[in-house]
C-alpha positions as CSV (number, residue, x, y, z in Angstrom):
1,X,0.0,0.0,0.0
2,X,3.0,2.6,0.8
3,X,4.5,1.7,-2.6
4,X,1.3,2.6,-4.2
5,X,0.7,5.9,-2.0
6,X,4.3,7.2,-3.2
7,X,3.8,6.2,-7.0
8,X,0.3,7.9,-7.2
9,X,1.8,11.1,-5.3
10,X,4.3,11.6,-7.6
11,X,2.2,11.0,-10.2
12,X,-0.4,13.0,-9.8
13,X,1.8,16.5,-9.0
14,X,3.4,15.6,-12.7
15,X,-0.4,15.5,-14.4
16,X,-2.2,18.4,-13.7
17,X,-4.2,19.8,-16.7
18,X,-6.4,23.0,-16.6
19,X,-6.6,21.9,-12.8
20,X,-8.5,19.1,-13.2
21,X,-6.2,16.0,-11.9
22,X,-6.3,13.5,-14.6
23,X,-5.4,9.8,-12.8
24,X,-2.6,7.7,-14.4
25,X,-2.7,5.0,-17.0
26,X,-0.9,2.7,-14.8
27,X,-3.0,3.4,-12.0
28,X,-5.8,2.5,-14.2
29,X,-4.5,-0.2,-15.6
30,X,-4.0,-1.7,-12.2
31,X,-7.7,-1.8,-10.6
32,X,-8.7,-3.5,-14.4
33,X,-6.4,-5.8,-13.7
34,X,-8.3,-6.4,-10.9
35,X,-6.3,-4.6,-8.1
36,X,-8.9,-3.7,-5.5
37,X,-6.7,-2.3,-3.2
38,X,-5.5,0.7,-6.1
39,X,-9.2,1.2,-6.5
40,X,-9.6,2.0,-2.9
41,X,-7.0,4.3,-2.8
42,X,-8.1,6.6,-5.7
43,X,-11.8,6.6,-3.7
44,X,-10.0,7.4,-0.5
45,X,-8.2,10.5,-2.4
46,X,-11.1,11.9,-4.0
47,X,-13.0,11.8,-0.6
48,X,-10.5,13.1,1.2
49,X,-9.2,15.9,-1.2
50,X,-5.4,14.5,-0.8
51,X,-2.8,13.3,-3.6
52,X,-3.3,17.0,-5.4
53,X,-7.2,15.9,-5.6
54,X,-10.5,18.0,-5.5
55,X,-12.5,16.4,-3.2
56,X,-15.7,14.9,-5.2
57,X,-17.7,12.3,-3.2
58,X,-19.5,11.1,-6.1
59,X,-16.6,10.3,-7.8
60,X,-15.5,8.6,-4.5
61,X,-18.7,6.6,-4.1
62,X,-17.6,5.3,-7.9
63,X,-14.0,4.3,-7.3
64,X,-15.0,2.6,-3.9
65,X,-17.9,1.2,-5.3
66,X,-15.1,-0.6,-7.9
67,X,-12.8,-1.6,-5.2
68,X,-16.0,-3.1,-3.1
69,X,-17.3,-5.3,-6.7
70,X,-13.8,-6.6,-6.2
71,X,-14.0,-7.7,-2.9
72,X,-11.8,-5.3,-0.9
73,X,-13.7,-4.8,3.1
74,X,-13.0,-1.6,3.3
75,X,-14.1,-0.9,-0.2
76,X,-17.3,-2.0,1.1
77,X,-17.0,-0.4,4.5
78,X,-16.3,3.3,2.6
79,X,-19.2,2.8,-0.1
80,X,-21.3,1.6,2.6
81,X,-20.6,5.0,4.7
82,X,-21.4,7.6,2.2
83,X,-24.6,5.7,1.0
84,X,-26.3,5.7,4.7
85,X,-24.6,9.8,4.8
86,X,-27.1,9.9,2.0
87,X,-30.0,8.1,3.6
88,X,-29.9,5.5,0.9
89,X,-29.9,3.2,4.1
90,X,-30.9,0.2,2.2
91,X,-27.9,0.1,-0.1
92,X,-25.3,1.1,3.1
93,X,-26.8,-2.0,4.7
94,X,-26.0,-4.3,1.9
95,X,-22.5,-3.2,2.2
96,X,-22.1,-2.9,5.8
97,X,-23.4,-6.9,6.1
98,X,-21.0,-7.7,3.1
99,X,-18.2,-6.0,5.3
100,X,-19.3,-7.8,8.7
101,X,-19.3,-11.0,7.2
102,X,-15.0,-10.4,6.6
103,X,-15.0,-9.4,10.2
104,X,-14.8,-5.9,9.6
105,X,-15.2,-4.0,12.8
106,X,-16.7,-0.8,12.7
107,X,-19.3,-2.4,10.1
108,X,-20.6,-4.3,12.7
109,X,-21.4,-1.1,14.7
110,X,-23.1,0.8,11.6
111,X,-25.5,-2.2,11.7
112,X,-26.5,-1.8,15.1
113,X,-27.6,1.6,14.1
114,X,-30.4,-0.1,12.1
115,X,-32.8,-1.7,14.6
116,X,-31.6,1.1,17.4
117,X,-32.7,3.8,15.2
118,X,-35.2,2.2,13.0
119,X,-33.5,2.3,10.2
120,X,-34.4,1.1,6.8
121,X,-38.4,0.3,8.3
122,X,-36.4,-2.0,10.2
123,X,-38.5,-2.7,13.6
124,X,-36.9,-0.9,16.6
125,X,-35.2,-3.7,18.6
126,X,-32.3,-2.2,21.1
127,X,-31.4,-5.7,22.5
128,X,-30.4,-6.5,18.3
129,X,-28.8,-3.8,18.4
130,X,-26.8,-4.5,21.0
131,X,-25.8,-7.8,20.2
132,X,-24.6,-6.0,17.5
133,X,-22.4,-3.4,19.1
134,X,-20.7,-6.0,21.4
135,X,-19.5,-7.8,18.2
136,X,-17.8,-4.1,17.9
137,X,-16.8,-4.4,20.7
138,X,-15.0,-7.5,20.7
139,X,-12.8,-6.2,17.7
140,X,-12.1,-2.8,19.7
141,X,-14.3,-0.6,18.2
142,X,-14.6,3.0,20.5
143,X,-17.5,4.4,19.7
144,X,-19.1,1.1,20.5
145,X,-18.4,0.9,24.2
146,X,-19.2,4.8,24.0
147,X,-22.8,4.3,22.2
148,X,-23.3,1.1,23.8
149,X,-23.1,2.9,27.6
150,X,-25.0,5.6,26.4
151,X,-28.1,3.3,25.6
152,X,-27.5,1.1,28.7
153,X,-27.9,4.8,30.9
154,X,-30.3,6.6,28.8
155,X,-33.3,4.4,26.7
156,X,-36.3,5.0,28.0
157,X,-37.5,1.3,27.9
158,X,-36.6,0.3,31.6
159,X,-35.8,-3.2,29.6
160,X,-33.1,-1.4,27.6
161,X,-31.1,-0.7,30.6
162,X,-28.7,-1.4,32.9
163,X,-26.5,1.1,34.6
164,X,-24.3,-1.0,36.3
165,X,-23.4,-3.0,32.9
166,X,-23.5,0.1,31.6
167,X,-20.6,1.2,34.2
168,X,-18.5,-1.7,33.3
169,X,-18.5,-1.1,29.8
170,X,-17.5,2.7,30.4
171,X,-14.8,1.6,32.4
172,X,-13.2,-0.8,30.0
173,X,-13.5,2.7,27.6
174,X,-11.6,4.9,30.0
175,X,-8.6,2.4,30.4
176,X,-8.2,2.5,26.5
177,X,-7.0,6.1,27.2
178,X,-4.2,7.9,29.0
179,X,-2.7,11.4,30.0
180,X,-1.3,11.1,26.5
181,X,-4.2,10.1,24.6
182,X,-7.1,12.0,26.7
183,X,-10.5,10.6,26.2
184,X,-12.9,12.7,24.1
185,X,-15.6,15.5,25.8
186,X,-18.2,13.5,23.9
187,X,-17.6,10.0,26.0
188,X,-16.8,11.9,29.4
189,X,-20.2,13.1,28.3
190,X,-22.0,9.5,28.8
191,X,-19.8,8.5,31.9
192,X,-22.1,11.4,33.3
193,X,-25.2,10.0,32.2
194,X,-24.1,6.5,33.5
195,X,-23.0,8.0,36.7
196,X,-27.0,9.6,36.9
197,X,-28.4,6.7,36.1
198,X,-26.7,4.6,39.1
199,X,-27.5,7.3,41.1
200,X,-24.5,9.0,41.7
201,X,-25.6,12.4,41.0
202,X,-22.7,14.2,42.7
203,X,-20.3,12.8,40.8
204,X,-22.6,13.0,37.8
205,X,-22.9,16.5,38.3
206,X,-19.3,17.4,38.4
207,X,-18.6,15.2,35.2
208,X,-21.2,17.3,32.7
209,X,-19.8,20.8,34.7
210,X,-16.5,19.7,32.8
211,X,-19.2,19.1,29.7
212,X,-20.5,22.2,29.8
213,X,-17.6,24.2,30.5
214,X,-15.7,22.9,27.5
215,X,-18.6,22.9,25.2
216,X,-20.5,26.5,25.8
217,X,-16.7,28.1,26.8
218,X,-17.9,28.9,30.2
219,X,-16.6,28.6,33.8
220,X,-19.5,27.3,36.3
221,X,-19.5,28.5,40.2
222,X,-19.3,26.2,42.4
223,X,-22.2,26.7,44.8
224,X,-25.2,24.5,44.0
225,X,-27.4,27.6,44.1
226,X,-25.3,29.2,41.5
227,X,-25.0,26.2,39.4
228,X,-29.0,26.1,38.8
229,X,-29.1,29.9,38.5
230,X,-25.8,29.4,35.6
231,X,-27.8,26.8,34.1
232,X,-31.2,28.4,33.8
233,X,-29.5,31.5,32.1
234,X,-27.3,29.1,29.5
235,X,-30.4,27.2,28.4
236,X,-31.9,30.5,27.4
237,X,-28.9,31.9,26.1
238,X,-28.4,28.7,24.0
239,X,-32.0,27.5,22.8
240,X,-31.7,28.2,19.5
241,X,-28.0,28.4,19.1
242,X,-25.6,25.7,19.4
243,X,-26.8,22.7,19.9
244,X,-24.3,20.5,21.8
245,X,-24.2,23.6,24.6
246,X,-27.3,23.0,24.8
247,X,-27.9,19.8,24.8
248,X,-24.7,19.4,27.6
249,X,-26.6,21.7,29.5
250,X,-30.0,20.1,29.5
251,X,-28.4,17.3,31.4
252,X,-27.0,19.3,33.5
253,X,-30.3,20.5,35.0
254,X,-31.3,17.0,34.7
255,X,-28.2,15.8,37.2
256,X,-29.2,19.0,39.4
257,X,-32.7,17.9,39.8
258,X,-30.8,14.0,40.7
259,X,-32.8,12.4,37.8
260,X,-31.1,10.3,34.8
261,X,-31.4,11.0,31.1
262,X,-34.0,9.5,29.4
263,X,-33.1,9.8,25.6
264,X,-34.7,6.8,23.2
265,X,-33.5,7.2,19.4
266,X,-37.1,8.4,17.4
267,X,-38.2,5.6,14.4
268,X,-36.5,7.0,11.4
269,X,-39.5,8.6,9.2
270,X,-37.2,8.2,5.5
């Protein structure tokens, strides 16, 4: 793959015409010879906007779509992710279940998505959905434990969750990061909501503070009084701006008023 990154870089700065890129012969010549992986690689440059390349997703849906016909995963794991960015849910699925059945790891999360969210007029089933996310899981896949937490600590049906497996899962999260690799505002996020949801609203409390302050640039008192005063203001201040303040905020109050999240995905209505 290296080899192949080099030769098309050099390429490419050597065949620029009226700024359009044009891609070269022995490029081409390699994915009809049946080289998925070169396929792949001109997709991945077109939908990043890399190699000297004008970003074009359509033109990246085509190459990856080659690359996927020819039975490269992540071929089929790309094309799968800019059909379901389009809604065309259907087609993402066909890909994604393509993917997951060469072990490809994050396919298997996009797949939970489908009976959590209701995806594709698929019926709403959150204990599918996580059997699918703990096959993501299993093969190290983040945003899994992250999601997978969330819904544990936040589903309405009192039969989607369980905040001390929930806990457990969050933990295994946090020891995947370090000083050096800090863990993400968005999961600290849901170890508040699984804090509030085993009752530990103190604790929850202090976690989404850190939320807050780091997502609506603010610095929060300290005195419980204050704190509901602060909040009241910012969910004013915010309720038609921007939307993760807000939302950080909301369960904020929520923590202050020691209740849990409640948060079920809606059916999707495509």
């Amino acid at each position: 793959m290296d080899k192949i990154i080099i030769i098309f870089s050099l390429l490419l700065t050597t065949q620029l015409y009226a700024e359009e890129v044009v891609i070269p012969q022995s490029l081409i010549d390699q994915v009809e010879s049946g080289h998925a992986e070169s396929a792949f690689f001109i997709g991945t440059a077109f939908a990043d906007g890399t190699m000297g390349i004008e970003k074009n997703l359509q033109k990246a849906k085509e190459w990856f779509l080659k690359s996927a016909e020819m039975g490269y995963v992540h071929g089929m794991y790309e094309i799968g992710k800019l059909l379901y960015n389009e809604k065309s849910f259907a087609g993402a699925k066909e890909w994604f279940s393509k993917a997951s059945e060469q072990g490809h790891a994050e396919s298997f999360y996009r797949l939970s998505l489908y009976p959590i969210y209701g995806l594709n007029d698929e019926t709403q089933d959150c204990h599918k959905g996580y059997e699918l996310l703990e096959k993501a899981i299993s093969r190290d896949v983040k945003v899994a434990f992250n999601d997978y937490a969330w819904m544990l600590s936040t589903m309405h049906d009192k039969a989607c969750r369980n905040g001390q497996k929930a806990w457990r899962i969050y933990a295994e999260l946090q020891g995947q990061y370090s000083s050096m690799k800090p863990i993400p505002w968005a999961y600290i996020d849901t170890k508040a909501a699984v804090l509030a949801e085993i009752s530990e609203f103190n604790e929850a409390i202090e976690v989404q503070s850190w939320v807050v302050e780091d997502f609506c640039d603010v610095d929060l008192p300290k005195e419980p009084e204050a704190v509901k005063q602060t909040v009241e203001a910012l969910l004013k201040k915010h309720s038609e701006g921007d939307e993760f303040c807000f939302g950080a905020v909301q369960r904020l109050q929520t923590y202050v008023n020691r209740k849990p999240w409640r948060e079920s995905p809606p059916a999707n209505d495509e």
